[in-house]
N, CA, C and O atoms as CSV, one atom per row, in Angstrom:
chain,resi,resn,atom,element,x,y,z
A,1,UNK,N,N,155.546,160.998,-113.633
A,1,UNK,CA,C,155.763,161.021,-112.206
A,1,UNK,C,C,154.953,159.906,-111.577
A,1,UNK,O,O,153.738,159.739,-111.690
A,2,UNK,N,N,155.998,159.017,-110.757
A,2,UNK,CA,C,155.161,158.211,-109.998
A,2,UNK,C,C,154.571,158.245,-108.549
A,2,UNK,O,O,155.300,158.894,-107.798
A,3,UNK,N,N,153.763,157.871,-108.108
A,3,UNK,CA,C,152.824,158.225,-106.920
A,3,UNK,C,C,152.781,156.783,-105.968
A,3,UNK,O,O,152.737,155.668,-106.487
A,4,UNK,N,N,152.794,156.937,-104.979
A,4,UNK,CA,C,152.050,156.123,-103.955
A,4,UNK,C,C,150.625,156.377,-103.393
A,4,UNK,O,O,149.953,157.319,-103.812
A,5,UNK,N,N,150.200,155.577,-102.497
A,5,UNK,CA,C,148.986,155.563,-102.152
A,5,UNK,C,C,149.348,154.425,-100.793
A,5,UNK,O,O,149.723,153.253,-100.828
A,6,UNK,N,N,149.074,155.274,-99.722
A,6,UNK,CA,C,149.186,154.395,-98.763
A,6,UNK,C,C,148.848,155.205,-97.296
A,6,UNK,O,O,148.869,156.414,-97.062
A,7,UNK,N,N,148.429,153.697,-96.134
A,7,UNK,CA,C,148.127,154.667,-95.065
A,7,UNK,C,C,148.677,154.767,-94.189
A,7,UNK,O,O,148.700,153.671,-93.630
A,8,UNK,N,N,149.397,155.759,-93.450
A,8,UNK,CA,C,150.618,155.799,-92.489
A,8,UNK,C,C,150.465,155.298,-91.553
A,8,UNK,O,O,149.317,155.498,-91.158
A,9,UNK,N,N,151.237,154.478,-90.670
A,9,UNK,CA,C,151.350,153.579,-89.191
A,9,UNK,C,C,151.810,154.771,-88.494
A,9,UNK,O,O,152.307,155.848,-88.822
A,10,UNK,N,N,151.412,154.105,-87.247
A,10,UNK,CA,C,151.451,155.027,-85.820
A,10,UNK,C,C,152.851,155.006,-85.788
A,10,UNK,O,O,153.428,153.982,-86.152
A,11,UNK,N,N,153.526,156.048,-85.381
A,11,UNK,CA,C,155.270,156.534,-85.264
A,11,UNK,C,C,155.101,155.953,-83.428
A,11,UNK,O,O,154.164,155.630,-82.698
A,12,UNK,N,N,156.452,156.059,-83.311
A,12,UNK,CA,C,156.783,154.771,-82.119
A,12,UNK,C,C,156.032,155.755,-81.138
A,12,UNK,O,O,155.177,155.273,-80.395
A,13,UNK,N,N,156.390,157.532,-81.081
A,13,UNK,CA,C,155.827,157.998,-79.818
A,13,UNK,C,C,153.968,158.120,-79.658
A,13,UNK,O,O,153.237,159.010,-79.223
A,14,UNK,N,N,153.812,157.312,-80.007
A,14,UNK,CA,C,152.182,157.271,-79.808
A,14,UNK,C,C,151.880,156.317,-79.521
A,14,UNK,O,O,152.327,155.410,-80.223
A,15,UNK,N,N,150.939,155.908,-78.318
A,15,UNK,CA,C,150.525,154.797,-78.413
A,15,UNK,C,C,148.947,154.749,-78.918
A,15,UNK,O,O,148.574,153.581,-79.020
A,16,UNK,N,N,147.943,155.698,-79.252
A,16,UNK,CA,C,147.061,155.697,-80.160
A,16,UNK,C,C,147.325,155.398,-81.530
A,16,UNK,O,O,148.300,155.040,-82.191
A,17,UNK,N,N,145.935,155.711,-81.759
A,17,UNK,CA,C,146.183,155.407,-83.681
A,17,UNK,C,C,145.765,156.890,-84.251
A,17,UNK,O,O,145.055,157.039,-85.245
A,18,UNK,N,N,146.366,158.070,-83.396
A,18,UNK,CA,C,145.919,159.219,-84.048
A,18,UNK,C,C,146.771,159.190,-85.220
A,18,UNK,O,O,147.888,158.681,-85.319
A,19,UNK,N,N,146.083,159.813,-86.107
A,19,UNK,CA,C,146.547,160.337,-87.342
A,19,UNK,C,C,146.868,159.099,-88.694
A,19,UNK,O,O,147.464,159.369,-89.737
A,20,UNK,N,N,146.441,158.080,-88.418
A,20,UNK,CA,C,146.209,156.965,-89.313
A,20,UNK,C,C,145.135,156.394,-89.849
A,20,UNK,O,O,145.133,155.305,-90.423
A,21,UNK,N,N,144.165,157.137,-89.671
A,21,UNK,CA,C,142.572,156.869,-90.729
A,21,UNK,C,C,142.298,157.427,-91.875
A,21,UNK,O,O,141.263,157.351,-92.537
A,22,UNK,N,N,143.819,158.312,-92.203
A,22,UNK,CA,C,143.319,159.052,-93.710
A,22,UNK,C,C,144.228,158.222,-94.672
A,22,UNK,O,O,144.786,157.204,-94.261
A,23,UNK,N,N,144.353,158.601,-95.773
A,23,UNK,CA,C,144.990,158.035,-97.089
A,23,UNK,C,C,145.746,158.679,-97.494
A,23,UNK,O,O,145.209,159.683,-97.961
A,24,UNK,N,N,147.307,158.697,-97.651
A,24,UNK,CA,C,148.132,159.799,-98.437
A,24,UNK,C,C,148.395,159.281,-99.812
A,24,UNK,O,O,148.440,158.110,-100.189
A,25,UNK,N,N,148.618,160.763,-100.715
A,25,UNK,CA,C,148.886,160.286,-102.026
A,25,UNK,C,C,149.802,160.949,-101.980
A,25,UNK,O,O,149.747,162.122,-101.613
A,26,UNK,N,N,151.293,160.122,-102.486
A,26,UNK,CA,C,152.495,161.074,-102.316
A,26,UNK,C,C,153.614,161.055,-103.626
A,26,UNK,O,O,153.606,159.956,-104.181
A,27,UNK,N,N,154.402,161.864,-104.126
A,27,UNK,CA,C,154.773,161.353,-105.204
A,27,UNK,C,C,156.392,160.791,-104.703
A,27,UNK,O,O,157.241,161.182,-103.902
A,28,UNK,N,N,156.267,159.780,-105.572
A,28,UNK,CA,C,158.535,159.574,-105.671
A,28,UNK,C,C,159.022,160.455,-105.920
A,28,UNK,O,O,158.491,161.061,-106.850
A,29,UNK,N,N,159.764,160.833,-105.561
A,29,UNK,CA,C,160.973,161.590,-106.067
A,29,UNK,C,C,161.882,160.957,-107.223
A,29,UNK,O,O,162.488,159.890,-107.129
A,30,UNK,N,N,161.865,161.762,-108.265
A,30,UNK,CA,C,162.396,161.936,-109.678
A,30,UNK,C,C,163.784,161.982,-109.475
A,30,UNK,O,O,164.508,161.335,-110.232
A,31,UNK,N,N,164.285,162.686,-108.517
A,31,UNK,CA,C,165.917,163.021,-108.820
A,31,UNK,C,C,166.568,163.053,-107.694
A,31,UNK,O,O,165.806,163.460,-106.817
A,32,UNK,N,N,167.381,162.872,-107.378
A,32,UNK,CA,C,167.907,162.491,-106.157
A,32,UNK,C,C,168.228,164.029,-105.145
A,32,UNK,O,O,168.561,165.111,-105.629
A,33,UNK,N,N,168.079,163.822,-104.090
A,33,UNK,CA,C,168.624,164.819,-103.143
A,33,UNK,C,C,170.081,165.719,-103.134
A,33,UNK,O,O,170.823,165.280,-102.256
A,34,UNK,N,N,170.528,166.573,-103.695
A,34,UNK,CA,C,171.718,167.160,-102.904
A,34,UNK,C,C,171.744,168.192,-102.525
A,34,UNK,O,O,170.944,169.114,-102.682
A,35,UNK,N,N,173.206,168.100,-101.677
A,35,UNK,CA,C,173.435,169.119,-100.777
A,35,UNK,C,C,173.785,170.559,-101.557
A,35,UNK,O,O,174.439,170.391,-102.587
A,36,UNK,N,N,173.509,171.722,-101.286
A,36,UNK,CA,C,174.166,173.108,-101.155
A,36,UNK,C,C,174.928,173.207,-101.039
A,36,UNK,O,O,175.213,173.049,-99.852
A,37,UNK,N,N,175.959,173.499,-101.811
A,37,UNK,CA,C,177.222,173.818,-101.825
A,37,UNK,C,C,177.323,175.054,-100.894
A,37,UNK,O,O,178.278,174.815,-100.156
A,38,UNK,N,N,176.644,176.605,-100.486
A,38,UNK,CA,C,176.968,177.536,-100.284
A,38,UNK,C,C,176.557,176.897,-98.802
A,38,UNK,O,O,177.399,176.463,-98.016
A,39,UNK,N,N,175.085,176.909,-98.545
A,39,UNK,CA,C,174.823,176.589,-96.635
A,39,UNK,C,C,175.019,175.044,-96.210
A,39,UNK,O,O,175.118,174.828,-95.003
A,40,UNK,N,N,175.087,173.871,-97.167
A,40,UNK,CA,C,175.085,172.381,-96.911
A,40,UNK,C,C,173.203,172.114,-96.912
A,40,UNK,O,O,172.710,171.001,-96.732
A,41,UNK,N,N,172.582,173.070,-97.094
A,41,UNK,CA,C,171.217,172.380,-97.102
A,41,UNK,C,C,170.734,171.229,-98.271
A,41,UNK,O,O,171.213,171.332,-99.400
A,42,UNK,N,N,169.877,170.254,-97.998
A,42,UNK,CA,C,169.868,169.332,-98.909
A,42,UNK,C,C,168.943,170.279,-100.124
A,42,UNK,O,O,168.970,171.507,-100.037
A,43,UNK,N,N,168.217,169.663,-101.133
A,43,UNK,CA,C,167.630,170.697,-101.836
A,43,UNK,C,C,167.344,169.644,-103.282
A,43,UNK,O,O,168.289,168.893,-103.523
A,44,UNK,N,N,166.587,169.580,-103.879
A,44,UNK,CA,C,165.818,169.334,-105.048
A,44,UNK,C,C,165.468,170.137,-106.309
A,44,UNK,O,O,165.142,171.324,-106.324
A,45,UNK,N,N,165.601,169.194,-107.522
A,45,UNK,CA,C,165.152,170.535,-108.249
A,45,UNK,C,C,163.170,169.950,-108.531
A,45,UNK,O,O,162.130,170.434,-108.977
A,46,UNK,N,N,163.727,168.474,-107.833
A,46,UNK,CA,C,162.000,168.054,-108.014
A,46,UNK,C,C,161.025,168.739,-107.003
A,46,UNK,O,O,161.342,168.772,-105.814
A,47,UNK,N,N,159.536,169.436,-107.549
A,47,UNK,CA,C,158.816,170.149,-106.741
A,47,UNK,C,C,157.694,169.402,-106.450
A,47,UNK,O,O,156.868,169.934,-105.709
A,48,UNK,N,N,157.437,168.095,-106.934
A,48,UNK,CA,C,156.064,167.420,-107.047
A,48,UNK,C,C,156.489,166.688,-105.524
A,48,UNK,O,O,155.526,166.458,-104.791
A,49,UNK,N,N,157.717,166.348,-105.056
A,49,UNK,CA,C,158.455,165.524,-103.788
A,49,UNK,C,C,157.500,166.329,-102.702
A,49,UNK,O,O,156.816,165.677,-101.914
A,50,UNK,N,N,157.483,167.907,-102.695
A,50,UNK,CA,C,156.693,168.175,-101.945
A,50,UNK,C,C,155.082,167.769,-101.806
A,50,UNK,O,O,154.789,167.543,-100.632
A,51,UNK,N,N,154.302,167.668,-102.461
A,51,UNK,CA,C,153.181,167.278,-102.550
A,51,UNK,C,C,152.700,166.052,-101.665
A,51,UNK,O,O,152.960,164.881,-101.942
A,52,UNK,N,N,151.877,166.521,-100.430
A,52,UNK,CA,C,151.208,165.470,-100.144
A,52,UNK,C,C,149.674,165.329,-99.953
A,52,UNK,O,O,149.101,165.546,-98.885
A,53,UNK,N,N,149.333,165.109,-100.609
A,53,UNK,CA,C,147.915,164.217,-99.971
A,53,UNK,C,C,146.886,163.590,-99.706
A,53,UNK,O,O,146.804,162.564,-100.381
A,54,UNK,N,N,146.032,163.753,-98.998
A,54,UNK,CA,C,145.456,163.135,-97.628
A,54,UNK,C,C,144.043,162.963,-98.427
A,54,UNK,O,O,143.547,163.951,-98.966
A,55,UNK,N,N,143.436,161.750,-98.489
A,55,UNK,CA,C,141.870,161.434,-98.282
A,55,UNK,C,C,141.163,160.436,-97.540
A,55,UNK,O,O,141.776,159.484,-97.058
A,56,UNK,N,N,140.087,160.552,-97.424
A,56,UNK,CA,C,139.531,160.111,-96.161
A,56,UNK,C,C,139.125,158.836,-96.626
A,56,UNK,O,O,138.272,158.366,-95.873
A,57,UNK,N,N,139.394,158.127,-97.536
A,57,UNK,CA,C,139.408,156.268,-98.039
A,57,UNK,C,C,140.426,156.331,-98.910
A,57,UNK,O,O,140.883,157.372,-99.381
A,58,UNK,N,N,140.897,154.925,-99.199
A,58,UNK,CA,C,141.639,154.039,-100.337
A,58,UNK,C,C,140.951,154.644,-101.343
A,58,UNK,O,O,141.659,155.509,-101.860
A,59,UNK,N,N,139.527,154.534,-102.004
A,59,UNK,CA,C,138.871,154.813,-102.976
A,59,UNK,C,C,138.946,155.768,-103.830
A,59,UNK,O,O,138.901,155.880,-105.055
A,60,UNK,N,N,139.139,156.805,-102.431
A,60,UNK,CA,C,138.907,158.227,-103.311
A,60,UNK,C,C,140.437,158.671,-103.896
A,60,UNK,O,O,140.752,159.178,-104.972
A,61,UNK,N,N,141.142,158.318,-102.884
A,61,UNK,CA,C,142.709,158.256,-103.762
A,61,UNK,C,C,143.272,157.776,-104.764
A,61,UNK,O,O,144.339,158.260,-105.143
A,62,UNK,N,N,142.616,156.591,-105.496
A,62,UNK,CA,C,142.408,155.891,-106.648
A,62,UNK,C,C,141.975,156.222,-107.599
A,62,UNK,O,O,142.398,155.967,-108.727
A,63,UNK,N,N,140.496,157.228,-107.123
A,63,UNK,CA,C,139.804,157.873,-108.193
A,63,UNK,C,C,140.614,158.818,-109.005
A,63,UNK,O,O,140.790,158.934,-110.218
A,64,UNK,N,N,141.218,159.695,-107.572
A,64,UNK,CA,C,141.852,160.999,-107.973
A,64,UNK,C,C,143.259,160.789,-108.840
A,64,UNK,O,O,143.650,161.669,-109.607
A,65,UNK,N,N,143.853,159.764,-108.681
A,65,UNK,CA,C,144.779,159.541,-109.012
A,65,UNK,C,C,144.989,158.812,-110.816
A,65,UNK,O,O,145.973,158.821,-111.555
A,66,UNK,N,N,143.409,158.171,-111.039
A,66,UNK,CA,C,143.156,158.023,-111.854
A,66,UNK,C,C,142.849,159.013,-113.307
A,66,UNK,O,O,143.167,159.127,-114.491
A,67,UNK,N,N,141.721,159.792,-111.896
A,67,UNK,CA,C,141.317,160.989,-113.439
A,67,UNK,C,C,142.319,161.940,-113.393
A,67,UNK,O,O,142.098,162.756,-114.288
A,68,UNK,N,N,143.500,162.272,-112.658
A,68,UNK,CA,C,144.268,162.971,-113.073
A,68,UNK,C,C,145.501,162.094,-114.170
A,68,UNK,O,O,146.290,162.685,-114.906
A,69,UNK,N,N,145.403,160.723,-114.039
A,69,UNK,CA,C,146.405,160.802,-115.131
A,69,UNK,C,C,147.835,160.044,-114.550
A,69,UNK,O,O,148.763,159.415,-115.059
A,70,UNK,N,N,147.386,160.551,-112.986
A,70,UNK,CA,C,148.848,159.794,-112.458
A,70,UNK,C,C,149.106,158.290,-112.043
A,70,UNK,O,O,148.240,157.824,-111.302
A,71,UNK,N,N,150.203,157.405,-112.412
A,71,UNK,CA,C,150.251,156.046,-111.965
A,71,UNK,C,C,150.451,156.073,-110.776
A,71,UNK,O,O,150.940,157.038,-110.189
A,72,UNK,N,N,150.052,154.866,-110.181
A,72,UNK,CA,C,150.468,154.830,-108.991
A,72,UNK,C,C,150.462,153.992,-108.253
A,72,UNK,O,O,149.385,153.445,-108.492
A,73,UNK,N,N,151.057,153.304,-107.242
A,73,UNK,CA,C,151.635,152.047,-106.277
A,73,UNK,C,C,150.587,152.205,-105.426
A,73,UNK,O,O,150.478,153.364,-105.026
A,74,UNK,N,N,149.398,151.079,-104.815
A,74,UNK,CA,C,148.869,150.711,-104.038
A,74,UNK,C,C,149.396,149.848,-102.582
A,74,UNK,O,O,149.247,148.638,-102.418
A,75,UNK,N,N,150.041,150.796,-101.598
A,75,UNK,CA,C,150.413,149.892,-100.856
A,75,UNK,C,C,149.600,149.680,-99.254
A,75,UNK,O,O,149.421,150.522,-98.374
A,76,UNK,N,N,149.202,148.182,-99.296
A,76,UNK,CA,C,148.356,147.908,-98.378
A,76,UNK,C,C,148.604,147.664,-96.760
A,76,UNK,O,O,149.427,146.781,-96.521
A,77,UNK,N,N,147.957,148.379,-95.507
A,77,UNK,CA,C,148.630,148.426,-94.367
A,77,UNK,C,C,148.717,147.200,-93.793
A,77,UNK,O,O,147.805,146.473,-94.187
A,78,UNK,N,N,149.430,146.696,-93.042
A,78,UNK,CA,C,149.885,145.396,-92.240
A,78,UNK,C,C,148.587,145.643,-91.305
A,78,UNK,O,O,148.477,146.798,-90.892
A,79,UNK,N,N,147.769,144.885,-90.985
A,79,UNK,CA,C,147.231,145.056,-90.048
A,79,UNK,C,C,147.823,143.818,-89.019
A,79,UNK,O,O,148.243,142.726,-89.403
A,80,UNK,N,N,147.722,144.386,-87.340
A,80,UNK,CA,C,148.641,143.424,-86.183
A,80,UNK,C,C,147.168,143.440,-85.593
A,80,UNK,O,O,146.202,144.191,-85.456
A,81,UNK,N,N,147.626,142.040,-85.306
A,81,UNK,CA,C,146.743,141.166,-84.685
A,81,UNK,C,C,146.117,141.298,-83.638
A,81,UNK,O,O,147.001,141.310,-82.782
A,82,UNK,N,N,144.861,141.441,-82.986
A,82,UNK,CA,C,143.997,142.265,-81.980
A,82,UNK,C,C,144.478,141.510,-80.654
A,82,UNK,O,O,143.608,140.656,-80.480
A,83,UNK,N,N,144.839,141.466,-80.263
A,83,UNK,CA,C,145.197,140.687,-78.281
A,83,UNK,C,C,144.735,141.704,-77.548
A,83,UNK,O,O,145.250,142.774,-77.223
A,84,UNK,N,N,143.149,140.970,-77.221
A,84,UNK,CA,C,142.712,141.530,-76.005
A,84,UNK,C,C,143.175,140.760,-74.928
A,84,UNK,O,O,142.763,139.617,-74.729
A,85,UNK,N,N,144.348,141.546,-73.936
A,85,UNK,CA,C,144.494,140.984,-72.597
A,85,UNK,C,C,144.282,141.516,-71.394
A,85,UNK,O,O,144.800,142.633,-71.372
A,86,UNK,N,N,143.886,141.312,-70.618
A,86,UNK,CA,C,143.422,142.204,-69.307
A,86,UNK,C,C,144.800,141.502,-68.175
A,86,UNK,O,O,145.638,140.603,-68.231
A,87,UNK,N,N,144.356,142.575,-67.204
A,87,UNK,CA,C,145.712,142.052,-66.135
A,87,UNK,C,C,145.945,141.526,-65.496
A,87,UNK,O,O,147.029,141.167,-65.036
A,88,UNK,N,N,143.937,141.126,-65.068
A,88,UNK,CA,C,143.455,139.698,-64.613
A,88,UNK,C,C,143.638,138.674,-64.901
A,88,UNK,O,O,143.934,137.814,-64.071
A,89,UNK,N,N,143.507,138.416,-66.301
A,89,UNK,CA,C,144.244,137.502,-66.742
A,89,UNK,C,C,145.655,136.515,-66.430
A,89,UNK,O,O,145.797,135.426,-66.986
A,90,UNK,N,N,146.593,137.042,-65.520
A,90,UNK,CA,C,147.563,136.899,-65.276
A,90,UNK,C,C,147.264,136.047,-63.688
A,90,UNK,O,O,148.077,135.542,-62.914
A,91,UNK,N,N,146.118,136.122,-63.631
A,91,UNK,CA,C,145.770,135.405,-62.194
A,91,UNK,C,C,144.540,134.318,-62.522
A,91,UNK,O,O,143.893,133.766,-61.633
A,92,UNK,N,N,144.334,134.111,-63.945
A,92,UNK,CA,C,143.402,133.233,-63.911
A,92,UNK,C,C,143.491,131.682,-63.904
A,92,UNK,O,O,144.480,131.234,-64.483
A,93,UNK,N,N,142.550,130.692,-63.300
A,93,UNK,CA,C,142.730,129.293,-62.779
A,93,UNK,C,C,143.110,128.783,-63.925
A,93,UNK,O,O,143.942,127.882,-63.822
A,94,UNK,N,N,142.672,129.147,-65.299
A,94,UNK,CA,C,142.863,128.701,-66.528
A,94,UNK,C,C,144.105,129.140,-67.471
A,94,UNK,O,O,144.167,129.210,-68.698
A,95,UNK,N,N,144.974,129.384,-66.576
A,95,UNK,CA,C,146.366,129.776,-67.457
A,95,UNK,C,C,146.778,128.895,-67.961
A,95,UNK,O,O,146.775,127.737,-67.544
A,96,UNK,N,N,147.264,129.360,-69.088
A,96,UNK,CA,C,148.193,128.274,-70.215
A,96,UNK,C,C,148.990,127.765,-69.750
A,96,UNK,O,O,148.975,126.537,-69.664
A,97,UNK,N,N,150.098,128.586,-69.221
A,97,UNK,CA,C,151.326,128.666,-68.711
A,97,UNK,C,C,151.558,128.942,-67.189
A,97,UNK,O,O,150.854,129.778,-66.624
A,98,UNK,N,N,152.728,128.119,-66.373
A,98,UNK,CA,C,152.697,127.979,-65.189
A,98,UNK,C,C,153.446,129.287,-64.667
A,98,UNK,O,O,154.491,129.795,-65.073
A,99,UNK,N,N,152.588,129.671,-63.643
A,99,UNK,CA,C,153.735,131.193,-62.885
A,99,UNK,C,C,154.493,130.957,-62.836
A,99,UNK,O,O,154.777,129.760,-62.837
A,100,UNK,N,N,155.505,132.018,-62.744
A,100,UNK,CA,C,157.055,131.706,-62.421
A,100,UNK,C,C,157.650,132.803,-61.612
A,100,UNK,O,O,158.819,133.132,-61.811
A,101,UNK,N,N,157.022,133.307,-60.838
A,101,UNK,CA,C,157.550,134.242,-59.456
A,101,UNK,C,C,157.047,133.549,-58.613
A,101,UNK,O,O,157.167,133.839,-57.423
């Protein structure tokens, strides 16, 4: 069974960074998804798909992932580029760029 290791980005409805300082360890899925024939629910016979988780560094997810035995994909977060802009800014003598209202 193969594993990831990676740290989740902020989902569009947030504009914080809650819930993106931990580390998930998650596994691939082995077998593909289908549907239920009797209700249409999707359904797996893989149970490890459920498994997720969470540590509080890169490190320790490496460790764990190590002494248990499992391989696993290191994938590293994009970090975006810091722009501090204020709103003042937009009125300063030193603008780059010429107003245009």
């Amino acid at each position: 069974m193969f594993a990831r290791i990676y740290k989740p980005a902020k989902t569009a409805m947030q504009s914080g960074r809650a819930k993106t300082t931990d580390w998930i360890l998650e596994f691939v899925p082995a077998t593909a998804r289908k549907p239920d024939p009797l209700m249409g629910w999707t359904s797996s016979a893989d149970t490890k798909a459920q498994v997720r988780l969470t540590f509080d560094s890169k490190d320790q997810a490496i460790a764990y992932a190590e002494t248990h035995g499992i391989p696993f994909r290191l994938i590293e977060p994009e970090v975006p580029p810091k722009i501090i802009k204020a709103y003042a800014d937009n009125f300063a003598p030193n603008r780059r760029q010429s107003w245009t209202h």
